[in-house]
C-alpha positions in Angstrom: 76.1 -11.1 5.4 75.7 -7.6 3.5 75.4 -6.0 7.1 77.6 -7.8 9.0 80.7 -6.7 6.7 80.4 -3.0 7.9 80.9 -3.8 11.7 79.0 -3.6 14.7 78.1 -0.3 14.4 76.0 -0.2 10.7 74.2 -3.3 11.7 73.1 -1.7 15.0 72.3 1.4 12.7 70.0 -0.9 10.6 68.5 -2.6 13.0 67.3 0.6 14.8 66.0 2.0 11.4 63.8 -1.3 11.2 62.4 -1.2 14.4 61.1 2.7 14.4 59.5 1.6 10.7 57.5 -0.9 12.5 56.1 2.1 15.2 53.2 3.8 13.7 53.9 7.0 15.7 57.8 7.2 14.7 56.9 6.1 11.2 54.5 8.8 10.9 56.8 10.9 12.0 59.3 10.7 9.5 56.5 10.5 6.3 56.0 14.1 5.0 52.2 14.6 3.8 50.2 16.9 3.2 47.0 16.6 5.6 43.3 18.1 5.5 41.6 18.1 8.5 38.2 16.1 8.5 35.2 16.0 11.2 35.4 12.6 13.1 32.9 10.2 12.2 30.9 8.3 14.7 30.6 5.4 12.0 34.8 5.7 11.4 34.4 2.3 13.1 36.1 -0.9 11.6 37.4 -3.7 13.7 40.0 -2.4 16.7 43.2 -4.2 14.8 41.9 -3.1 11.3 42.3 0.7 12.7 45.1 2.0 13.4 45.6 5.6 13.9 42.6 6.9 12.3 42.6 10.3 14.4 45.8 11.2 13.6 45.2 10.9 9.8 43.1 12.6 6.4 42.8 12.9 2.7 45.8 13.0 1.1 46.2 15.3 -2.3 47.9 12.0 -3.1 44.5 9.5 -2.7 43.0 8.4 -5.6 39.5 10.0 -4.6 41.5 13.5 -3.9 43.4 13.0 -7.6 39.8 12.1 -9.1 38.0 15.4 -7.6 40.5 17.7 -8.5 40.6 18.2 -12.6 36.3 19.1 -11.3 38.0 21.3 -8.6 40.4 23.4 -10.6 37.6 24.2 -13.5 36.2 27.1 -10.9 32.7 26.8 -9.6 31.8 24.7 -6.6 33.0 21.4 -6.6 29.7 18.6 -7.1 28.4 17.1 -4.1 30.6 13.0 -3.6 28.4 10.5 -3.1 27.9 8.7 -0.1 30.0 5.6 -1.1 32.6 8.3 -2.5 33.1 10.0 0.8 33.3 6.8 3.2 35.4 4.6 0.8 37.5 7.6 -0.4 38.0 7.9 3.1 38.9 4.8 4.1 41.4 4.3 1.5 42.7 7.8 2.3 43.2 6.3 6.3 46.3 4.6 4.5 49.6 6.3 5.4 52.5 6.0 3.0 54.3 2.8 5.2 50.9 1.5 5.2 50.6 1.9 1.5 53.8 0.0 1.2 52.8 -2.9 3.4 49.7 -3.2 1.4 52.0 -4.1 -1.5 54.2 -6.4 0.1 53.5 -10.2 -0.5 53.1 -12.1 3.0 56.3 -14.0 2.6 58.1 -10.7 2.5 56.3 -9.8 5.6 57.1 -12.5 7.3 60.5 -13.1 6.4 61.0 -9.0 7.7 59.1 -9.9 10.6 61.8 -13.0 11.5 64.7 -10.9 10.3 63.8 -8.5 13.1 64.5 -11.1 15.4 67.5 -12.2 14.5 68.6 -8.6 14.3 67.2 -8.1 17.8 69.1 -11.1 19.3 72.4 -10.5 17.1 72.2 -6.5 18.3 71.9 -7.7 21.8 74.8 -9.9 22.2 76.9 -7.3 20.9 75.8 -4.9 23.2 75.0 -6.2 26.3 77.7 -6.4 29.1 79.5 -9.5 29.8 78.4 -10.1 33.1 75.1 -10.8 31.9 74.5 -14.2 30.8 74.3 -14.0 27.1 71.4 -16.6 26.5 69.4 -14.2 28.8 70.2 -10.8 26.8 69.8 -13.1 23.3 66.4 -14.2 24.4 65.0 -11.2 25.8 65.8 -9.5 22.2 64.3 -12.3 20.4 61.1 -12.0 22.3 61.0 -8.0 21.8 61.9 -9.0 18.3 58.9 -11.2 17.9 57.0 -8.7 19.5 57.6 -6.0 17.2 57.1 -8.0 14.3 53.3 -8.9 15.4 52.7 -5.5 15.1 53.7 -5.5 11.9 52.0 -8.0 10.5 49.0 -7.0 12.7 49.7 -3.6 10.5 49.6 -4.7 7.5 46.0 -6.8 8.1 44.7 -4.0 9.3 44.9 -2.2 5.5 41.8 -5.1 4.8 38.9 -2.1 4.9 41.4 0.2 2.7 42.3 -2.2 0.3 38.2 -3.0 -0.1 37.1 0.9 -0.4 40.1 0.6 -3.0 38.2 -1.8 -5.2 35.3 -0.1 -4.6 36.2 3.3 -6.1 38.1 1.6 -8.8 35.0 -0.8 -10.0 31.8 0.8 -8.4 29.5 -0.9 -5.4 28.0 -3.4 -7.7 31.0 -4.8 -9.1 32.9 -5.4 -6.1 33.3 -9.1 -6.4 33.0 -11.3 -3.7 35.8 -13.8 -4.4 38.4 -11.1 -4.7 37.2 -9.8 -1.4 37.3 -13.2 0.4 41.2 -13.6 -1.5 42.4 -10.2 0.6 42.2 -12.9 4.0 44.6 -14.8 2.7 46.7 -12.2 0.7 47.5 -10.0 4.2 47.5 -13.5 6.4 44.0 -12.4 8.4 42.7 -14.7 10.8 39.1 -16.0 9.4 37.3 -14.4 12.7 39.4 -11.2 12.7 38.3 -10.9 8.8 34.7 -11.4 9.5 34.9 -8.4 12.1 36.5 -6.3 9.5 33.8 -7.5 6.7 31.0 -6.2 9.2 33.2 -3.1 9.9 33.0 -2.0 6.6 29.5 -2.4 6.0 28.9 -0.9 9.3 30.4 2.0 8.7 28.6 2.3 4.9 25.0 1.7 6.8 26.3 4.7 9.1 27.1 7.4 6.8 24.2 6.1 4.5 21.6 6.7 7.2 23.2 9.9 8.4 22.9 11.7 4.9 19.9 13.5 4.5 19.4 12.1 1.0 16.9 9.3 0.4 17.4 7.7 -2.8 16.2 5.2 -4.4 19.3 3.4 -5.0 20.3 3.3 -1.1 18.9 0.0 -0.9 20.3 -1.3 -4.1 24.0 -0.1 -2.8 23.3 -1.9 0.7 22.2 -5.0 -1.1 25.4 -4.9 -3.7 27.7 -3.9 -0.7 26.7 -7.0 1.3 27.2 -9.5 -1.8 30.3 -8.0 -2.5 31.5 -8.4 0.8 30.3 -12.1 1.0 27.9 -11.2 4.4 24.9 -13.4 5.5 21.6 -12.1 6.3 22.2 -12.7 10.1 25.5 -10.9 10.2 23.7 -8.0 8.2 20.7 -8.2 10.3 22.8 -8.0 13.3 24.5 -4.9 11.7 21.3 -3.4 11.6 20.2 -4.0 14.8 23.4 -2.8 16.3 22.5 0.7 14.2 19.3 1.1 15.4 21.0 0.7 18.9 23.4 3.3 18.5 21.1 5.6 17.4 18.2 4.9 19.7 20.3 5.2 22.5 18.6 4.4 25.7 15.6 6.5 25.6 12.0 4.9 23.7 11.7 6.6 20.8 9.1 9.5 20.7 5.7 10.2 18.6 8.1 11.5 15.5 11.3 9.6 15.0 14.2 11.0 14.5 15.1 11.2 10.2 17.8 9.1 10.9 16.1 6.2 12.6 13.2 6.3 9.8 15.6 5.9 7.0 17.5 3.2 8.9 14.2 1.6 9.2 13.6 2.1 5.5 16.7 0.9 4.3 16.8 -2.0 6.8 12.8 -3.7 6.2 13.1 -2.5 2.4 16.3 -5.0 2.0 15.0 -7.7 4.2 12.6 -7.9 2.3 14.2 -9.1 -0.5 16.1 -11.9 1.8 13.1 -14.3 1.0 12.5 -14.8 4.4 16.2 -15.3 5.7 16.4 -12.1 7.3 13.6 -10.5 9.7 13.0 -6.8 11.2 11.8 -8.5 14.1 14.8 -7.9 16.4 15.1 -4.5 15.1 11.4 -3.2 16.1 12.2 -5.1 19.3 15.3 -3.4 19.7 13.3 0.4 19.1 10.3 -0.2 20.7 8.5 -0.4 17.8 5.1 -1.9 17.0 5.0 -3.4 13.2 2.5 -1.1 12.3 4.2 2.2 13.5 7.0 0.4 12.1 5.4 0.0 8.4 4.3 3.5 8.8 7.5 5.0 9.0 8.9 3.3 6.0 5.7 4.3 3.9 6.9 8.3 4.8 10.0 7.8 3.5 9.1 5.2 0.2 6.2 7.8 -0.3 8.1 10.9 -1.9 10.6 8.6 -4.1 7.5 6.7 -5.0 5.7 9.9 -6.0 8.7 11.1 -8.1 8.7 7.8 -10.4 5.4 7.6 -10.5 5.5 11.5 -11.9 8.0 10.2 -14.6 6.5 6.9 -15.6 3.4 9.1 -16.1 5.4 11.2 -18.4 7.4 8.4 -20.0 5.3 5.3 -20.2 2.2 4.6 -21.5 -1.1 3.9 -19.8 -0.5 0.0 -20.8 3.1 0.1 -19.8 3.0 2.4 -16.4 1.1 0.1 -14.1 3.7 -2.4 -15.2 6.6 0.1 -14.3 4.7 1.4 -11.0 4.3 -2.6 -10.0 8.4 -2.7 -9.9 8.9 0.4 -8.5 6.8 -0.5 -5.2 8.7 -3.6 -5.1 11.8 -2.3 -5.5 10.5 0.3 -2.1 8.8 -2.0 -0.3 5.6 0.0 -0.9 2.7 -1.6 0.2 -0.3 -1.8 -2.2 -2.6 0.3 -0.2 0.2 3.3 0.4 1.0 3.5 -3.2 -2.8 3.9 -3.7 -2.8 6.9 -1.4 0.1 8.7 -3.6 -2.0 7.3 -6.5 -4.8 9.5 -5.2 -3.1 12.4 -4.0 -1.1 12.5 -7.8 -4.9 12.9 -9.1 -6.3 15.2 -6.5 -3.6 17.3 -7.1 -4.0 17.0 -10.9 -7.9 18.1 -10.4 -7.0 21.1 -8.2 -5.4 22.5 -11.2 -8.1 22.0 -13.3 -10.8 23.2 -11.5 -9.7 25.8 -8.6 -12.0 25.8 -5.3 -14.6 28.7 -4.9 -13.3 32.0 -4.6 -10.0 31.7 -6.3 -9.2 33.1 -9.6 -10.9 31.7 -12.4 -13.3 29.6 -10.2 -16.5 31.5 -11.7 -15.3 30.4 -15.4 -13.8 26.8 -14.4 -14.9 23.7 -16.7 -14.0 20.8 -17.5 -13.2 20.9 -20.9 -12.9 17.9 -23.6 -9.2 18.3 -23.4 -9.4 18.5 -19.6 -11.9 15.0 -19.6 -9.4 13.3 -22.1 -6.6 13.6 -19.1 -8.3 12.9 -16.4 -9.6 9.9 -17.9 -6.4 9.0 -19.0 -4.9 9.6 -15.3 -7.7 7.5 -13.7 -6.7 4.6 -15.8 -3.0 4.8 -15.4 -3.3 5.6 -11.9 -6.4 3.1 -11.9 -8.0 5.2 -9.2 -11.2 3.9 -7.5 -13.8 6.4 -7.0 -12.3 9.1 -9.5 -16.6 10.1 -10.5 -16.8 11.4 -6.4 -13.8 12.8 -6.3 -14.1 15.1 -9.9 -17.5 15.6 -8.5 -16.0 17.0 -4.9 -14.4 19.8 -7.1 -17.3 20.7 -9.3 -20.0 20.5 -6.8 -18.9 23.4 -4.7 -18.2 25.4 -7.7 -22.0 24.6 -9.2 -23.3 25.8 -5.8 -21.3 28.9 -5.6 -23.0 29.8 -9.3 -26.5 28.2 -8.0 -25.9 30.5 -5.2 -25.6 33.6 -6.9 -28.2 33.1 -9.4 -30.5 32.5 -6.6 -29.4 35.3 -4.6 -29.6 37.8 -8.2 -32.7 40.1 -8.1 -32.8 39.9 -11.9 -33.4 36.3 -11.9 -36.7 37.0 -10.3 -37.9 38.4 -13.4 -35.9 36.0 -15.9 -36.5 32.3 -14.3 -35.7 31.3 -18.6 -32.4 33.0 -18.4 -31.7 31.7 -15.0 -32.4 28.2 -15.5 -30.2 28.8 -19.1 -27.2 29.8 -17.0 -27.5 27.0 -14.8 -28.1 24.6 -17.4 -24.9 25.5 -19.2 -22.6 25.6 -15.6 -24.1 22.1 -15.2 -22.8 21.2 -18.4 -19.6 22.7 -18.4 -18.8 21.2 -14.9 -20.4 17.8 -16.4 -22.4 17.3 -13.1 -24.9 14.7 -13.4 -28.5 15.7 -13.0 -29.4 14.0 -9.8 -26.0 16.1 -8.1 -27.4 19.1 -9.9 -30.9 19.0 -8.8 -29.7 18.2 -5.0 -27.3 21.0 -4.9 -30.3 23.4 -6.3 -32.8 22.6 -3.9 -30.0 22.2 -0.9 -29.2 25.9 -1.8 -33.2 27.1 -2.3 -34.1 25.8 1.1 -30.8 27.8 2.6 -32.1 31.2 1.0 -35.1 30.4 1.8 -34.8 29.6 5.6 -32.9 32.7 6.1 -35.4 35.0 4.6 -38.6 33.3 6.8 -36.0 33.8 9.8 -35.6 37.1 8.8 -39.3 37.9 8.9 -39.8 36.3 11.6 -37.1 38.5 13.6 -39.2 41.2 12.2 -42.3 40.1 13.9 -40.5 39.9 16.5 -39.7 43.4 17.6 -43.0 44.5 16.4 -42.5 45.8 12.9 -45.4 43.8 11.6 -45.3 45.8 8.5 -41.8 44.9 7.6 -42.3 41.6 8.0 -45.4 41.3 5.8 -43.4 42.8 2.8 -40.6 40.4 3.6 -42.8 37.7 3.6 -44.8 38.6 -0.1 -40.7 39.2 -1.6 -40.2 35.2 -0.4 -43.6 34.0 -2.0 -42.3 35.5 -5.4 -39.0 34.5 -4.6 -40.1 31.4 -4.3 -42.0 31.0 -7.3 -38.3 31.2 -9.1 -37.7 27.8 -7.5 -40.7 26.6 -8.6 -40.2 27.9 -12.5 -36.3 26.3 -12.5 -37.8 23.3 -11.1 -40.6 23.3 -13.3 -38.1 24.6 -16.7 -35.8 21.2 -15.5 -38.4 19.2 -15.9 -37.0 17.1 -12.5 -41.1 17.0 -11.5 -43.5 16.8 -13.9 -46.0 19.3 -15.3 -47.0 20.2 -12.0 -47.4 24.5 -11.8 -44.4 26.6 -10.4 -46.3 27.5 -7.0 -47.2 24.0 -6.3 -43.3 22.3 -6.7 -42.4 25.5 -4.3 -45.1 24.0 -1.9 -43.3 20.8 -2.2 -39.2 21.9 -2.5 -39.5 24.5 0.3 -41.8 22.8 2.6 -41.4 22.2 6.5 -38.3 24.6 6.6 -36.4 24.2 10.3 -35.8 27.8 11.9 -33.8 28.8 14.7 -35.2 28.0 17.9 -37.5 31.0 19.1 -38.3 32.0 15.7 -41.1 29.3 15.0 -43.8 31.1 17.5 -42.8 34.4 15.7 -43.2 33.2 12.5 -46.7 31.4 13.0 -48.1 34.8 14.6 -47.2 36.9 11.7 -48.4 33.9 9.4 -51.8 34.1 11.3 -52.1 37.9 11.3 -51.6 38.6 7.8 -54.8 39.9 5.6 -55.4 39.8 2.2 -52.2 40.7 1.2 -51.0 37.5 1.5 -54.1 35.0 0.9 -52.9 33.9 -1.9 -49.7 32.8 -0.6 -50.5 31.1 2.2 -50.7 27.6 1.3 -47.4 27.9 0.9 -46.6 29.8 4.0 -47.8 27.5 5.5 -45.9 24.3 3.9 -42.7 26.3 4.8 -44.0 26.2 8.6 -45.5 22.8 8.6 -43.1 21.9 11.5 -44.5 24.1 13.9 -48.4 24.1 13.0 -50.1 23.4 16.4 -53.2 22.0 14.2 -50.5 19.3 13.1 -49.2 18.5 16.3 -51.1 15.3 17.3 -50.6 14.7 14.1 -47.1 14.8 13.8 -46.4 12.9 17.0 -48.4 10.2 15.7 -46.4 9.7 12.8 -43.4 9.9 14.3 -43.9 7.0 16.2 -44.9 5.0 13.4 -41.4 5.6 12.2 -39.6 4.8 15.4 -41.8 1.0 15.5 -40.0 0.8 11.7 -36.8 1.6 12.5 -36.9 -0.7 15.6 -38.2 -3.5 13.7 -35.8 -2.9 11.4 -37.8 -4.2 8.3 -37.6 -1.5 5.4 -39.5 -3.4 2.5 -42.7 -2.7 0.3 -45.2 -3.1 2.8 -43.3 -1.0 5.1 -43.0 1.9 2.9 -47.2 1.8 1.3 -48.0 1.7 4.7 -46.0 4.7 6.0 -47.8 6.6 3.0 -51.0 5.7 3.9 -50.4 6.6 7.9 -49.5 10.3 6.4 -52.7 10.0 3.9 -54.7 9.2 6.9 -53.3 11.6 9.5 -53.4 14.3 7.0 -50.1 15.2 6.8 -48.5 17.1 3.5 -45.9 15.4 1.6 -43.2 17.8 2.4 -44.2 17.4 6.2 -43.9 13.7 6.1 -40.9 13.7 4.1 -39.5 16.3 6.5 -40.2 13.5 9.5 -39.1 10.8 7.6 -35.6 12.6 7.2 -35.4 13.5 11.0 -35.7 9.6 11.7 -33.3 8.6 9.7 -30.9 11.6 11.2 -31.3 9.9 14.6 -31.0 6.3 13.1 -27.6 7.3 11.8 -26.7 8.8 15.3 -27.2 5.8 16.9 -25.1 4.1 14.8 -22.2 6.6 15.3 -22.5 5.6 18.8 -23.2 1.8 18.1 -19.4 1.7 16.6 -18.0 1.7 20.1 -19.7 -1.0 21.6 -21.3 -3.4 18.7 -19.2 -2.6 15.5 -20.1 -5.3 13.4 -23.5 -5.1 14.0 -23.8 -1.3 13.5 -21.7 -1.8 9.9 -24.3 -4.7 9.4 -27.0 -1.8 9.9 -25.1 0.8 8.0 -25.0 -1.5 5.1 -28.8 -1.2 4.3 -28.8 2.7 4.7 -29.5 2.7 1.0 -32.9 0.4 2.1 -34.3 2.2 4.6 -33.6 5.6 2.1 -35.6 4.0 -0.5 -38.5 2.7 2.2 -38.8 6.4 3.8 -38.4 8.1 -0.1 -36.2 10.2 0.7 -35.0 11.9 -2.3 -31.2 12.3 -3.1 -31.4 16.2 -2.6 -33.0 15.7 1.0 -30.7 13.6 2.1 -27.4 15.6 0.5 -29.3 18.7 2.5 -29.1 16.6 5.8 -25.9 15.9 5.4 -24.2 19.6 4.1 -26.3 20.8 7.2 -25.3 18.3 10.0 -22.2 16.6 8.4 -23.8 13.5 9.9 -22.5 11.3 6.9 -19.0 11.9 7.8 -19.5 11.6 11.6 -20.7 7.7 10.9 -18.5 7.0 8.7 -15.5 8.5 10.8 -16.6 6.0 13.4 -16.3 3.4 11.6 -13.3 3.8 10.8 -12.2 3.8 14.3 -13.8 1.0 15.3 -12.1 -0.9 12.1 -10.5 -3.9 13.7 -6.3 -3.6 12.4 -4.9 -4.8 9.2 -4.2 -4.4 5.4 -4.9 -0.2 4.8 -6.3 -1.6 1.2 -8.8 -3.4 2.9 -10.1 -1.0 5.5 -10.2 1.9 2.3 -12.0 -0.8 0.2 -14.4 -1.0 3.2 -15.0 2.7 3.8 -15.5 3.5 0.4 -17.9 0.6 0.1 -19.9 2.3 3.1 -19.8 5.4 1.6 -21.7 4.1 -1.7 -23.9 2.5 0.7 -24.8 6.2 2.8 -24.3 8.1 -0.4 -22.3 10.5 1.2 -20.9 13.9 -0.2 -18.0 13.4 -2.6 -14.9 13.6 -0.7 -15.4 12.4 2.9 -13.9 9.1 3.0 -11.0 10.2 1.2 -10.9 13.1 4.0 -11.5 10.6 6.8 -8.8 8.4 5.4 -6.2 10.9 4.9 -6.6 12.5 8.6 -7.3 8.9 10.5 
């Protein structure tokens, strides 16, 4: 009535005015703002009604995100880095223009009652203007229907401020009190259709999942925002898993992902099995690793690199927090809370403590290596590590750092010329290394003679190079500086009391006996050994232990034995019996202990290379066989310190247990690292290899 008293001409005026509002691109037009240009976002991807104009629009000084950031803006400095959820939902409610703003406050019966007043408008402006000639029912209906038509829009307008009026509750209350009811309420509120609200619903999170993965940030708290963002927004686990699927899609693209996926695809992997997981069995990664190309394993593997370093930093602070009763507790929920698998967290368990001992006792060669200890105060936190991080094996690996820096010493005191004359104060330094690196005895007395038979190969070689080129002379003096070189390993041995009261001369016979030389040097050696004259009478009993391997009077003998041992290892019976009579086949064939011993550790050289090759074709039964390594040891007697010298030399121990691993048949990590460290007690490797195997395999 208001409009119809000012004539023809103001209600046209009014009706025009109504219409442009209802155009985005004239209403735009006549709003003056203030705009900051943005980089387009591939994720900027609600549902096609529930965006309109998003290209043409920015961050407002007059958004509630842009008022919140700028007190922090003014203060000078650089402003801090938003968070994720503070950059998309600031965003989306800063998408809002200032009609849409006011549509998001109109109640739905003012909406519609505009949307029928445009209309009537429509058909009333019409009939005023249309010619006569025209029939007027024609002209009145064609407005009405244009009418109708632009009021659509408008109400299609206002539904699509759903996403902006969401990101509004979120930046008001926070991800994890956006509540669900009030979220379902906004359907009804702006009048949207139950399957155009879904879309919207999954819009939302869509584009959340999107800028989440795309940051290079990996929190902890990604998952927890995902999980609070689909509550909040009322989503099942099939529309969310569907979601995620659609992600990986996007970012895959049509190419099989390579060797090294891309940091985005991991952390979508991450985020997307680490919430499933919590779904209690609703939601699966299935279609996703279907969807990548991706095996479960690989899969798994991916997430453990990114879970890894987050799980490493609360581990570092529970450590620092918590106590040793209290942090297992803690560490339990954390890996929960990552979807860390028992095994994985073990391995960042282990790499915390490895780390830990590095500090404490450097490798050889660095600084402060030739004074490193383990103190009390030193023990007292690695004991108290091993417990909290309840590390399996922590003896080998404390004794991988401290038995290369007791050889390094054991070296040098060997090597000294003054120790020659002082085997007392020798032995006394060694004695108190051993104790400050708290090396057991057995490890001590291994490394020792390990490092004796070294020196001592390399100075009969160097004789025997000597002989050689004819400077018989040379090599004769060479050969008397060994003998009383090698009555030093016979006093230390002898001051240890490892071997009885047996004299210094006679434990040399027996620790440096049937030495291996390089090939060529064995003839050379026995000539000079057989030309020498008085000079060296006295020495050459134990000459000739040294070179027991290459006697030609021990020859038959020798071959003899050595098929004795190949009929035991094939009958693959290592008892009693077995072992008295091996020792009375050497009694009888006149061979001398260290000769016999030396044989004894040749077999079981080439019994464990044929189970390194066994592994590829009968795995079980050459783990079966590996098992009882620590049998057929104790049936040959082969001491500790000859078998750790077989194994520094050849590195067979790792090259068996390597191949097991391989031919470990796939499954739980835990088990198969339960397994090889169980096979590694079994070989009595060196400290340190199956925790080398397992970290390169």
């Amino acid at each position: 009535q208001k409009t119809s008293c000012h004539g023809p001409r103001e209600m046209k005026r009014v009706s025009v005015a109504l219409l442009l509002a209802a155009t985005p691109a004239v209403a735009v037009s006549h709003v003056a703002r203030v705009r900051a240009p943005r980089p387009a976002h591939r994720h900027a991807r609600v549902a096609s009604v529930a965006v309109v104009d998003v290209r043409q629009r920015g961050v407002g000084l007059g958004s509630s995100a842009a008022r919140g950031r700028l007190p922090v803006m003014l203060e000078g400095g650089p402003p801090p880095e938003p968070s994720v959820e503070e950059e998309v939902f600031g965003e989306m409610e800063g998408e809002l223009d200032r009609f849409d703003r006011l549509l998001k406050r109109l109640p739905t019966v003012a909406v519609g009652t505009s949307s029928n007043a445009l209309v009537v408008l429509s058909s009333i402006f019409a009939w005023f203007v249309t010619p006569t000639r025209i029939p007027a029912a024609v002209t009145v209906g064609v407005a009405g229907a244009a009418g109708k038509q632009v009021g659509e829009k408008l109400r299609n307008r206002r539904r699509a401020v759903v996403p902006a009026a969401i990101a509004e509750m979120v930046n008001k209350d926070g991800l994890k009190r956006l509540d669900r009811a009030k979220v379902a309420r906004l359907a009804e509120r702006y009048d949207v259709p139950p399957e155009l609200f879904e879309e919207q619903l999954r819009g939302v999170y869509a584009r959340f999942l999107g800028a989440l993965v795309d940051d290079e940030e990996v929190e902890p708290s990604d998952v927890s925002k995902l999980a609070a963002l689909r509550r909040g927004l009322g989503l099942g686990w099939k529309a969310t898993e569907s979601i995620h699927v659609a992600e990986a899609a996007s970012l895959a693209g049509e190419e099989a992902p390579g060797a090294e996926l891309p940091e985005p695809l991991s952390k979508l992997l991450w985020a997307s099995m680490t919430l499933f997981s919590t779904s209690r069995g609703s939601a699966s990664a299935d279609e996703l690793l279907s969807t990548l190309g991706l095996s479960e394993a690989r899969a798994r593997g991916a997430v453990n690199e990114v879970s890894a370093p987050l799980y490493r930093a609360a581990l570092a602070q529970a450590v620092g927090r918590y106590n040793r009763t209290q942090t297992p507790l803690v560490l339990q929920t954390v890996r929960k809370a990552l979807n860390l698998p028992e095994e994985a967290a073990q391995a960042v368990h282990q790499d915390v403590y490895d780390s830990q001992l590095a500090k404490c006792l450097p490798s050889p060669g660095d600084d402060g290596a030739a004074d490193a200890e383990l103190s009390d105060e030193t023990k007292a936190l690695l004991s108290e590590l091993e417990g909290v991080l309840q590390i399996r094996g922590a003896a080998q690996r404390v004794h991988a750092r401290t038995i290369p820096l007791y050889r390094s010493s054991a070296a040098a005191l060997l090597e000294a010329p003054t120790s020659v004359g002082d085997p007392g104060g020798a032995w006394a330094a060694l004695a108190l290394r051993q104790q400050g690196l708290a090396l057991p005895t057995e490890r001590a007395k291994a490394v020792l003679q390990e490092e004796s038979r070294r020196i001592a190969t390399a100075r009969l070689e160097d004789a025997a190079r000597l002989a050689a080129a004819g400077r018989d002379d040379e090599a004769t003096s060479a050969l008397l500086e060994l003998t009383g070189w090698a009555d030093l390993v016979g006093s230390l041995v002898q001051l240890a009391g490892w071997s009885g009261e047996a004299p210094a001369r006679d434990l040399a016979e027996r620790y440096l006996g049937a030495l291996s030389l390089e090939p060529g040097l064995e003839e050379a050696a026995q000539r000079l050994l057989s030309g020498t004259g008085a000079n060296l009478a006295s020495s050459l009993p134990l000459l000739q232990s040294m070179l027991a391997l290459g006697t030609p009077s021990l020859k038959a003998a020798r071959d003899d034995y050595c098929s004795r041992l190949d009929r035991l290892l094939a009958s693959a019976q290592y008892g009693e019996s077995e072992r008295k009579a091996l020792d009375a086949a050497a009694t009888q064939l006149g061979l001398p202990e260290p000769l016999a011993r030396k044989l004894a550790l040749d077999a079981y050289y080439g019994w464990l290379l044929d189970l390194t090759e066994g592994f590829g074709s009968r795995s079980s039964d050459a783990k079966a066989e590996l098992e009882r390594s620590a049998e057929l040891r104790a049936c040959l007697q082969l001491e500790p310190s000859a078998v750790g010298e077989l194994y520094s030399n050849t590195e067979i121990d790792a090259s068996v247990l390597s191949a097991c691993c391989d031919a470990l048949a796939p499954g739980s990590e835990y088990e198969a690292m339960e397994t090889m460290q169980h096979l590694e007690r079994a070989l009595d490797a060196r400290p340190g290899v199956v925790a080398q195997i397992l970290r390169t395999s």
